[in-house]
C-alpha positions, 0 to 999 in steps of 0.5 A: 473528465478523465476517470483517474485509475485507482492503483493498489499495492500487491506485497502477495497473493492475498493481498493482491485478491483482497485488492480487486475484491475492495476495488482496485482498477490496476494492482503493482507487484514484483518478483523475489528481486530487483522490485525495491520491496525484496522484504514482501513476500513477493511473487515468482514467475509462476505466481506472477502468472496466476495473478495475471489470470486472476487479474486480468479476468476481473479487468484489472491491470497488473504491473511489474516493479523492476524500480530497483537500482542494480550495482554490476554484480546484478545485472546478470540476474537482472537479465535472467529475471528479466527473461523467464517474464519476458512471456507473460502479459503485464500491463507496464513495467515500472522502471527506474534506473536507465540501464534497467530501461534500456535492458527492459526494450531490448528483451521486452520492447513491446511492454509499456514503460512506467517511470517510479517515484525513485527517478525523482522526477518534480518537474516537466523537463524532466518528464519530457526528457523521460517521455523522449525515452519512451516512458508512458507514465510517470510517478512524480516524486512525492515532493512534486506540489499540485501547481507542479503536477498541474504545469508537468500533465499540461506541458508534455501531456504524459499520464502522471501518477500521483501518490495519493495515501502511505508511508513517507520517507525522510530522505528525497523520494526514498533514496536513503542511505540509512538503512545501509548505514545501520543495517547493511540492507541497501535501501534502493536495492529493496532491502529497506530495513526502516531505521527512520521508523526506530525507537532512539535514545541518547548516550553521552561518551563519558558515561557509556551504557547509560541511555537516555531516552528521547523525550518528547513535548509540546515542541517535540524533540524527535528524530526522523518521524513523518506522518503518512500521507492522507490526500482524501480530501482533496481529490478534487483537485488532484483529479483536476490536476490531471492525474491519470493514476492515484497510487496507494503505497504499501506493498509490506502493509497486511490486508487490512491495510489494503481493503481499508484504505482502498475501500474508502478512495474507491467509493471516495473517488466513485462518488466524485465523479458522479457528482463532482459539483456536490462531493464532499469528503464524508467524516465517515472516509476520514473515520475508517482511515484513522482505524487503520495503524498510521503515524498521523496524517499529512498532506505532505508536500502537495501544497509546498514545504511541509515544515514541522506540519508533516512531522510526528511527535510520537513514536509509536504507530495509532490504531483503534481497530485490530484485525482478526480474520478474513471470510475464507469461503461460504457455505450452502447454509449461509454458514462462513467459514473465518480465518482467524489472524488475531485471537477472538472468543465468546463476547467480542463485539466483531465487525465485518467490513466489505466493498464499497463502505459495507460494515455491519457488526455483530457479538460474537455469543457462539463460536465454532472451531472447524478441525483439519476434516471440516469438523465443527466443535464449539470452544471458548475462543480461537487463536491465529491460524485457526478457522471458525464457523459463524453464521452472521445474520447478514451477507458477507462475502468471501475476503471481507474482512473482520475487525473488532475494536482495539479496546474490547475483549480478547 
């Protein structure tokens, strides 16, 4: 049996380390520009190069997101771009538009070609065509069905990646032109502002200034609202498919996001291929992803048109859970020094999640603020930006992260 890479989205560098530390065999990331992700903090030349260390030492793949589709007045800056990388040692480049492709050979022609999800690619012709190209890898289009991505593998034997866990958009496999419209930030350009994800109301001509908001029943009566998809539980049969890599979307999601969702398909996926007659999707997998903020899960178009299955009729996002800090460091005397991200104090029931579904918990009666010297003093409560001492009474690691309960204290 193949073993399916597990690919994991790199908006930074913390998110990238949080990555390898929760189990990622191959990170994607981009530059400032041409990436479709312009609004993440992204990388430079020099930052690409540190990741590429960083990576590369942990046997970690690491590719470059070049899948933007760029009018004449960028192709210049594209080429620069593309030259100041030229050097440094990516894995692939994941490319969409065909002049990209064909900048990419004549400036990097021994670098590996992966097609993105933009070229809506859903069927094996097309996948032939592009492999004619001398692309290796293809992102099937999220509207590709199992039956399809099955057919595609069999007929050309091209790697197929397969998106396995994110957001999904409303218009065909992300080109919209919404966010243009309404914004002024072009969408395949990777400025998407997200109008599909706003709150609407209605207005009616003759009675302008006076909205009325959108209002939602059994039914529903919604705009633009998909749920995220969630292909956990069937894993099985899109490694049998011939998947060769199960991406997670989310290069603009935070940390906790990215050592959440990759902790469960990382341990998910280990555990079917050394048991692939005895796996079972654990309640325990399907528990940690609803902790996470989502819109409600669908499994997309995986098993044919999703109808009104994969839509939401809610507007606001679901979480149980809020993330409060991260393990910076640890000291000799077992002491962790946290970086607090959400405020905590004295009483909050605080749980710390690693690798490999590691969780344990414990109620914060005790809590020190480290100053700008390393000094400890003992406080009530610490806010954003801070970092505090705690000696848990159980290992952790650096970058496990800390949760507590959305309903509990603070």
């Amino acid at each position: 049996m193949q073993k399916p890479e597990l690919l994991a989205p790199a908006g930074n560098m913390e998110k990238l380390e949080t990555a390898v530390h929760y189990g990622a065999d191959a990170v994607y990331l981009g530059g400032k520009a041409f990436g479709l992700r312009n609004l993440a903090d992204n990388f430079t030349p020099q930052e690409m190069a540190t990741a590429l260390e960083y990576c590369h030492a942990r046997n970690v793949k690491v590719y470059l997101t070049v899948n933007s589709y760029p009018h004449n007045a960028a192709l210049d800056g594209l080429e620069r771009f593309l030259g100041e990388v030229a050097g440094l040692p990516f894995d692939a480049y994941i490319v969409a538009d065909p002049g990209v492709i064909d900048l990419v050979r004549q400036v990097s022609p021994e670098r590996e070609l992966h097609l993105s999800t933009q070229a809506n690619t859903v069927n094996w012709m097309s996948a032939l065509f592009w492999q004619r190209q001398g692309v290796k890898r293809i992102n099937l289009a999220r509207e590709t069905t199992m039956e399809a991505i099955a057919e595609t593998v069999a007929k050309t034997g091209i790697e197929a990646e397969v998106f396995i866990h994110g957001a999904l958009c409303i218009s065909y496999s992300g080109r919209c032109l919404l966010s243009s419209a309404m914004a002024g930030r072009d969408a395949n350009s990777g400025e998407c502002a997200h109008p599909c994800r706003w709150g609407y109301s209605l207005v009616e001509k003759s009675r302008p200034g006076e909205y009325f908001p959108v209002l939602e029943d059994a039914n529903g009566t919604f705009i633009f609202n998909s749920r995220d998809l969630c292909l956990l539980e069937h894993l099985p049969q899109i490694i049998a498919a011939g998947a060769a890599s199960l991406k997670i979307e989310g290069r603009m999601k935070g940390i906790n996001y990215v050592a959440s969702v990759l902790r469960v398909y990382r341990q998910a996926l280990d555990a079917y291929l050394d048991d692939p007659a005895g796996w079972r999707c654990r309640p325990e997998w399907l528990e940690e992803l609803t902790k996470l903020s989502h819109r409600g899960y669908t499994t997309g178009f995986l098993f044919g048109e999703p109808r009104d299955v994969g839509l939401e009729y809610h507007c606001a996002y679901i979480r149980s859970h809020k993330f409060v800090g991260r393990v910076e460091e640890l000291r000799a005397d077992g002491a962790a020094v946290i970086g607090v991200r959400n405020r905590i104090r004295i009483g909050d029931e605080l749980e710390f999640i690693g690798p490999g579904m590691r969780s344990a918990r414990l109620r914060l009666d005790r809590l020190r603020l480290l100053d700008g010297e390393g000094n400890s003093i003992e406080a009530e409560a610490a806010n954003p930006n801070q970092r505090i001492l705690l000696t848990p009474p159980f290992g952790v690691e650096p970058f496990d992260l800390v949760r507590r309960d959305k309903g509990s204290a603070s």
